[in-house]
C-alpha positions as CSV (number, residue, x, y, z in Angstrom):
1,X,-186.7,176.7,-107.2
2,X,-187.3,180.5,-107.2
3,X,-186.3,182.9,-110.4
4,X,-182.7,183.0,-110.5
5,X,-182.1,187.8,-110.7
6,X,-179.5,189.4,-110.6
7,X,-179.0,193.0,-109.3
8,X,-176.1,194.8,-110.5
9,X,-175.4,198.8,-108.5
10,X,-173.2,201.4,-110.6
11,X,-170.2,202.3,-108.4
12,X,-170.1,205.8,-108.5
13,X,-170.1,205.9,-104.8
14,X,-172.2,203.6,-102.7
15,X,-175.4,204.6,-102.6
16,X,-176.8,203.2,-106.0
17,X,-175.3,200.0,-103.5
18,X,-177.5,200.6,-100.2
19,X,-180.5,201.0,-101.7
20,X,-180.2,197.8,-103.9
21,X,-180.3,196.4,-100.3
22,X,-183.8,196.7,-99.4
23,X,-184.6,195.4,-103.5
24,X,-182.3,191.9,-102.3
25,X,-184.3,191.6,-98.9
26,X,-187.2,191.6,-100.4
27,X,-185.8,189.6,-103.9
28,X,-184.8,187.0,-100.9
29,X,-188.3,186.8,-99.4
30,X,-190.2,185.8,-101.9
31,X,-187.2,182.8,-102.5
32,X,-186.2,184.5,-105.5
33,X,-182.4,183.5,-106.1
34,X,-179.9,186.8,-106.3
35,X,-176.8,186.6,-108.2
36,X,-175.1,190.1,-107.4
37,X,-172.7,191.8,-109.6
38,X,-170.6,195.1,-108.7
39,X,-166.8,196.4,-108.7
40,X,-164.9,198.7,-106.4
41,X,-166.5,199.8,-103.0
42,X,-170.1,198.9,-104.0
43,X,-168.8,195.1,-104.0
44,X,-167.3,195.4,-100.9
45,X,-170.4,196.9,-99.4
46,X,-172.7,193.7,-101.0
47,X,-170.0,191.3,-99.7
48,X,-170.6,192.3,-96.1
49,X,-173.6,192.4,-96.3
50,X,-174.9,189.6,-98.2
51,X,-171.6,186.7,-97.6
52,X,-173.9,183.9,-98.6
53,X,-174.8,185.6,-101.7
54,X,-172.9,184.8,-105.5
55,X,-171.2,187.9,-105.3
56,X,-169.4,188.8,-109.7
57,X,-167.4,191.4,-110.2
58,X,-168.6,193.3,-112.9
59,X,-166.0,196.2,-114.0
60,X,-168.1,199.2,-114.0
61,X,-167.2,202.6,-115.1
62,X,-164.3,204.0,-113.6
63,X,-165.2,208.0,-112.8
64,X,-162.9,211.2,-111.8
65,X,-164.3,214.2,-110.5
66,X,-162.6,217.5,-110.7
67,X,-163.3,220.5,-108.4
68,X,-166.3,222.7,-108.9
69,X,-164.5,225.1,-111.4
70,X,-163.3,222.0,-114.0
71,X,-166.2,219.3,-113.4
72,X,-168.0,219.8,-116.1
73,X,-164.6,219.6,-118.5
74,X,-163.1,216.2,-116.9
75,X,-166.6,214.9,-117.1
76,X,-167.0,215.6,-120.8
77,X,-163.3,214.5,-121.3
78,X,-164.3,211.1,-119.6
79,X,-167.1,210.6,-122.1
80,X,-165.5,208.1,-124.7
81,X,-164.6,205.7,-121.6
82,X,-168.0,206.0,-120.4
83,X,-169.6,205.2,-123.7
84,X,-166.8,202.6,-124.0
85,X,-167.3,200.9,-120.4
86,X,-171.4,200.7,-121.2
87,X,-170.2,198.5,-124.4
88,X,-168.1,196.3,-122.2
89,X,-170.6,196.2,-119.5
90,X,-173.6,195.1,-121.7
91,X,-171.3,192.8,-123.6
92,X,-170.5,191.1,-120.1
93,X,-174.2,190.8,-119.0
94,X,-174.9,188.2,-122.1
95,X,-172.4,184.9,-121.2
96,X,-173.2,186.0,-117.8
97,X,-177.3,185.3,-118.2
98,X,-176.5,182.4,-120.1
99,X,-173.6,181.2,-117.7
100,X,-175.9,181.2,-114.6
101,X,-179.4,180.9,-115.7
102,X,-180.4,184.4,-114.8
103,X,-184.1,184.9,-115.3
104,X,-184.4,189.0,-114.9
105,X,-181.8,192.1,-114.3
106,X,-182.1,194.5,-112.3
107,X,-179.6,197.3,-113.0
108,X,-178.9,200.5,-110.5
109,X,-177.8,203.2,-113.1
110,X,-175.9,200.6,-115.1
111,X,-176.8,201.8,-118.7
112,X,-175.5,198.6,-120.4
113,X,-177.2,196.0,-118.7
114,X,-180.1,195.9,-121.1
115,X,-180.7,192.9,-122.7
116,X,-183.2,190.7,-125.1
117,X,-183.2,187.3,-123.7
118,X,-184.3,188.5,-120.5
119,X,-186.8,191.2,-118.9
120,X,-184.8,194.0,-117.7
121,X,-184.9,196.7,-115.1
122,X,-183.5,200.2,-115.1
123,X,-183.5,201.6,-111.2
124,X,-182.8,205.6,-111.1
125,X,-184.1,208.8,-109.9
126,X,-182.9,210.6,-112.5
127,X,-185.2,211.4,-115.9
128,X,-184.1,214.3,-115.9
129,X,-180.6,214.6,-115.7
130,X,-179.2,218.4,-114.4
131,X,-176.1,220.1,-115.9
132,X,-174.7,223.2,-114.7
133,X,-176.1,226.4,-116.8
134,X,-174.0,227.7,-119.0
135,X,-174.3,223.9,-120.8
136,X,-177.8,223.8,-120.2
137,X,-178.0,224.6,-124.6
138,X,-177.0,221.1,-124.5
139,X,-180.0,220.0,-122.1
140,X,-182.4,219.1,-124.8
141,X,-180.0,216.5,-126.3
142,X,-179.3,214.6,-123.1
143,X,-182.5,214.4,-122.2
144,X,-183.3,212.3,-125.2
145,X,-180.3,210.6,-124.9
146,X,-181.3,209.7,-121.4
147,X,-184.8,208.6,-122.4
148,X,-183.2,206.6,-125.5
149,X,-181.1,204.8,-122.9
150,X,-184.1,204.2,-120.5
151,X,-186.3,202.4,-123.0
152,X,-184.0,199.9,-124.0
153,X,-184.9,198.1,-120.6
154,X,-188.5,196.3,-120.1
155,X,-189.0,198.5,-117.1
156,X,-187.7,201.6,-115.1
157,X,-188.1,201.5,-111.7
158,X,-187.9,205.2,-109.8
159,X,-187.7,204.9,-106.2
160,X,-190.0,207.8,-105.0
161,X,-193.6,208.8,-104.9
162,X,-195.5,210.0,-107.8
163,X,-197.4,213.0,-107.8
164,X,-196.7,216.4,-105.3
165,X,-195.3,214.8,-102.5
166,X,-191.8,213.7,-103.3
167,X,-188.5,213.6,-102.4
168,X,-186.5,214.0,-106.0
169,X,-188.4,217.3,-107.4
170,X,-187.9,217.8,-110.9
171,X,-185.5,215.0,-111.3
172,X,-188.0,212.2,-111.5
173,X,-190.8,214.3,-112.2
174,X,-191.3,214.9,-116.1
175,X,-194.1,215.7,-118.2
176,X,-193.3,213.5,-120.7
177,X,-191.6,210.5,-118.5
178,X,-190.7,207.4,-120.9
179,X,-194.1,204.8,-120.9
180,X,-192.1,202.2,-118.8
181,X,-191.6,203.9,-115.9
182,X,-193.1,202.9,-112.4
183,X,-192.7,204.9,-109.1
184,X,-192.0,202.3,-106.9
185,X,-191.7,204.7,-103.8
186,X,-188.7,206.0,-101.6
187,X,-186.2,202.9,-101.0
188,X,-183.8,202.6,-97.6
189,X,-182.0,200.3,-96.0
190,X,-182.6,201.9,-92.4
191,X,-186.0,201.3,-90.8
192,X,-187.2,204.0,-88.2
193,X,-185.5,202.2,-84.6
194,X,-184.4,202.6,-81.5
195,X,-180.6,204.5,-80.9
196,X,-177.5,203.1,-79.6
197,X,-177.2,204.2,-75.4
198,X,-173.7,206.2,-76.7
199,X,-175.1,210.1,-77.1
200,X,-173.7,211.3,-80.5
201,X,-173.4,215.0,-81.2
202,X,-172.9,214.3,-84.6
203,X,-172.5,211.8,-87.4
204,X,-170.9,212.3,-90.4
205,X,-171.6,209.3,-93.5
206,X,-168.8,209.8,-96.3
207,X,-169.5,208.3,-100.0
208,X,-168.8,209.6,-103.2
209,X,-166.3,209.0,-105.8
210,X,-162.8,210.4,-105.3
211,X,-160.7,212.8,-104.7
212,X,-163.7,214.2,-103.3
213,X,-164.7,211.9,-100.6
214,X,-161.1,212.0,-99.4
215,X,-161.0,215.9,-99.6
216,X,-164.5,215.7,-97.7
217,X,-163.1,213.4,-95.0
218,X,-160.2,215.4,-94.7
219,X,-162.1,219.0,-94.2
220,X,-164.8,217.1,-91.6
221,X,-162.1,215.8,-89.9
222,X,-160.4,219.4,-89.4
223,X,-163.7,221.1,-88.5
224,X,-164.9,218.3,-85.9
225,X,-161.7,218.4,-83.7
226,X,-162.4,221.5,-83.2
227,X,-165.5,221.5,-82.1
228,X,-166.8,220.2,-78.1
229,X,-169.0,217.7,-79.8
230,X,-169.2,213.9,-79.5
231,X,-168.9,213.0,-83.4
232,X,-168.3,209.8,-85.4
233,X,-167.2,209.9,-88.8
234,X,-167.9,207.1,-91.1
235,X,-165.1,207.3,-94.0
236,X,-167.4,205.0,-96.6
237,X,-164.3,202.6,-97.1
238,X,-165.4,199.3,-97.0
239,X,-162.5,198.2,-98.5
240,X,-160.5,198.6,-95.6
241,X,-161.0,196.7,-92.6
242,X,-159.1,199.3,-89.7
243,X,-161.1,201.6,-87.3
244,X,-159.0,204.3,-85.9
245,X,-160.0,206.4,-82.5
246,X,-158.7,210.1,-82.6
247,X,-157.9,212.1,-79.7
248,X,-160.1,213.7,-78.4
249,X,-164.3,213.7,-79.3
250,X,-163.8,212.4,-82.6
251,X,-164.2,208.7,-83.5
252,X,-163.6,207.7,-87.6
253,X,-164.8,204.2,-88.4
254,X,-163.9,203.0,-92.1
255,X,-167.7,201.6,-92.6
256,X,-170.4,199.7,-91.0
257,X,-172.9,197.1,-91.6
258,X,-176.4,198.5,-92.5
259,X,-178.0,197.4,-89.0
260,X,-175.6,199.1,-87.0
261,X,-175.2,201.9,-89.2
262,X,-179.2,202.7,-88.8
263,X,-179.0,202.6,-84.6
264,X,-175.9,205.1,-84.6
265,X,-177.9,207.5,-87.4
266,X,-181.0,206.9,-85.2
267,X,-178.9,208.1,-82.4
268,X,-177.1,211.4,-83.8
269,X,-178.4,214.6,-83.2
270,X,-177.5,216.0,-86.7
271,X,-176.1,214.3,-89.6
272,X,-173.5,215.6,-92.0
273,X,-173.7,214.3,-95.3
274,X,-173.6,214.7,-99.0
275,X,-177.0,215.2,-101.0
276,X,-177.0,211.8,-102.8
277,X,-180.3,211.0,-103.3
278,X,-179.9,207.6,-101.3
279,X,-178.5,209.6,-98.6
280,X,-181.7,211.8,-98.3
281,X,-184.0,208.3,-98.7
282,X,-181.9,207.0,-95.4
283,X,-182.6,210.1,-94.0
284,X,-186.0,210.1,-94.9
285,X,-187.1,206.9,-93.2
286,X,-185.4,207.7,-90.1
287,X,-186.8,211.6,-89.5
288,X,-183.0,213.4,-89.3
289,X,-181.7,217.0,-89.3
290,X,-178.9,217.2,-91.4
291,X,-176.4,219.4,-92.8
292,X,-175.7,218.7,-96.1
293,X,-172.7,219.9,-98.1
294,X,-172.7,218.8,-102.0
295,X,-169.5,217.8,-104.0
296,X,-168.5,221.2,-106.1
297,X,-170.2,220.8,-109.4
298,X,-172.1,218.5,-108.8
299,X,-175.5,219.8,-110.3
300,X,-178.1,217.3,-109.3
301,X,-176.4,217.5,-105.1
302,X,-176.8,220.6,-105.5
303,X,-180.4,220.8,-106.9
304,X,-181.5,218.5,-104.0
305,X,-180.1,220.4,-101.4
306,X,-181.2,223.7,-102.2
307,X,-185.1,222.1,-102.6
308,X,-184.8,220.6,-99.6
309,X,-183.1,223.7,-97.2
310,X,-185.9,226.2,-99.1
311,X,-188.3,223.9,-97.4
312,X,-186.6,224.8,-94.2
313,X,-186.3,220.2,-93.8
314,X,-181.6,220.6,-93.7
315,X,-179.0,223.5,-94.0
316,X,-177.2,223.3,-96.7
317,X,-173.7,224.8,-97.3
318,X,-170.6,225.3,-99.9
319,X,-167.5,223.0,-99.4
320,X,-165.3,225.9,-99.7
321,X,-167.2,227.8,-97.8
322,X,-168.0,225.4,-94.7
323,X,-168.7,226.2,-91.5
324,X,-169.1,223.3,-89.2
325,X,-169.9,225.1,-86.0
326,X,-173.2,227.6,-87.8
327,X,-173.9,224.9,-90.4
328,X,-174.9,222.3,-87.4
329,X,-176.8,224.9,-85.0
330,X,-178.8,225.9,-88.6
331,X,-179.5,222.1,-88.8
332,X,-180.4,221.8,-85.5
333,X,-182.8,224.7,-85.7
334,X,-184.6,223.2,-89.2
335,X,-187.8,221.5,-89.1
336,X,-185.7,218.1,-90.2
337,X,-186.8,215.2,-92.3
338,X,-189.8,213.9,-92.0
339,X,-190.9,210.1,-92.1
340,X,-191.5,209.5,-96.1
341,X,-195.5,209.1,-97.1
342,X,-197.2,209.2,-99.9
343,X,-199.2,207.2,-102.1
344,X,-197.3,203.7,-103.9
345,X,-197.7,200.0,-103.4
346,X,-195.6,198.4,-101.2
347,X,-192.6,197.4,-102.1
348,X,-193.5,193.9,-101.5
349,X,-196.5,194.0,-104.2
350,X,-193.9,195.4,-106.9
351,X,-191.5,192.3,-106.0
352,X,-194.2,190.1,-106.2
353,X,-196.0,191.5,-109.5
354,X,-192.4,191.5,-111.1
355,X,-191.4,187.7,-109.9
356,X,-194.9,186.4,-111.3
357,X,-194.3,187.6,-115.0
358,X,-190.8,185.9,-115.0
């Protein structure tokens, strides 16, 4: 019988969710048992995907965002229920290792799922965590906080490339990183394959925690109609089960399973997106241009965009100041993604080295 893990994604959106998937795949392949735990849209998301998994809901921390102009305050006002929900959350993992014989965690983002009667990993692209600069007196302090936090697991996994060529920039890339960590290189759940035969203009992939994806759905949904451009919008819902067609050239589709997600990407022209770093991974893998528009306030978006359209790879634009009909023809005209490279084992070796000191 294989090593009974259990992978647990923060649900601040869904992409600390997708890019658990290609961890599972591989978790599953070497006959390891996975035991997944996740709330809100993230369990959804591993439902569909994974329906002959063990599937816990595991309350996770419950996040508003403001607009650009108050994120920073409802963030810091939030702080006491964060520090609260990474009590409950690490209080939770302990019955649960005991409850279902888990040999090893592997937590996306989840600060509270350390533990000391089992090895523990801490996935995240984020050793340095950004915050807009007029705070930045108080960067210092969270940066220690955020290294405390890391080295309370056995290991921290970073999914990107060590070294010059990289995806994250300054995010994963410290001088003084904490002595667990392991670039385990850039993690997607697409694979670089053919298209669907249906010619896409444009597709737009929604995530994010709200009101902002809503507000972001809302202002694509505005912008496309009026465009003479064959777009789909995927809302990131995978909560609810309806499609909808609109009038017209626009068709919104609440979410889709990975595999057909990756054909209709392969098949878009230009993709409109947020900056999550999962988002640029999938984009990555599959060699995309892309407008990308972060959520207001959102530092480390923000950061990654702005790296990313200096290197002439996306455009990059404002949500109040969008402009579908420039901000794709810029895309179109950028040099795009280009297939990720650089120099990690694969992530078949890291599954396999991990498995074996269980």
């Amino acid at each position: 019988m294989g090593k009974r893990v259990l992978v647990a994604p923060l649900d601040w959106g869904l992409g600390h969710a997708t890019r658990c998937i290609p961890i599972i795949r591989e978790l599953l392949s070497h006959h390891a048992e996975v035991i997944l735990a996740a709330d809100g849209r993230p369990y959804e998301l591993l439902r569909r995907e994974f329906p002959d998994l063990h599937l816990l809901r595991l309350p996770g921390i419950s996040i508003h965002y403001g607009n650009a102009s108050t994120m920073m305050l409802t963030m810091g006002r939030q702080i006491p229920s964060i520090l609260r929900s990474i009590a409950r959350e690490h209080a939770a993992l302990q019955p649960i290792i005991r409850e279902q014989s888990i040999d090893a965690v592997i937590s996306d983002n989840r600060f509270g799922l350390y533990s000391d009667l089992v090895p523990t990993v801490y996935m995240t692209h984020q050793l340095r965590i950004l915050i807009p600069a007029p705070f930045r007196i108080f960067q210092s302090l969270l940066q220690a906080l955020n290294t405390f936090a890391i080295q309370r697991f056995t290991h921290c996994w970073v999914p990107d490339f060590p070294g010059d060529v990289n995806l994250s920039g300054i995010l994963s890339h410290v001088s003084h990183a904490p002595g667990n960590v392991k670039f385990i290189g850039p993690l997607s759940r697409f694979r670089a394959v053919a298209g669907t035969d249906e010619k896409i203009d444009c597709l737009a992939i929604l995530s994010g925690p709200e009101p902002q994806r809503t507000i972001f759905e809302d202002l694509l949904l505005e912008g496309l109609k009026k465009l003479s451009l064959q777009s789909v919008v995927v809302r990131g819902t995978p909560e609810r089960k309806q499609n909808m067609k609109l009038a017209g050239n626009v068709r919104v589709i609440s979410s889709l399973p990975s595999e057909e997600l990756n054909r209709l990407a392969a098949s878009a022209s230009v993709v409109i997106a947020r900056p999550g770093y999962s988002t640029i991974m999938d984009l990555a893998v599959l060699g995309k241009k892309a407008l990308m528009i972060p959520t207001p306030g959102q530092t480390e978006q923000e950061y990654l965009a702005s790296q990313l359209a200096s290197r002439g790879i996306c455009a990059i634009q404002k949500q109040d100041e969008v402009n579908l009909k420039s901000g794709i023809e810029i895309a179109l005209r950028s040099r795009g993604f280009e297939p990720t490279s650089g120099s990690c084992p694969p992530l078949e070796e890291t599954i396999n080295l991990f498995l074996a000191t269980l």
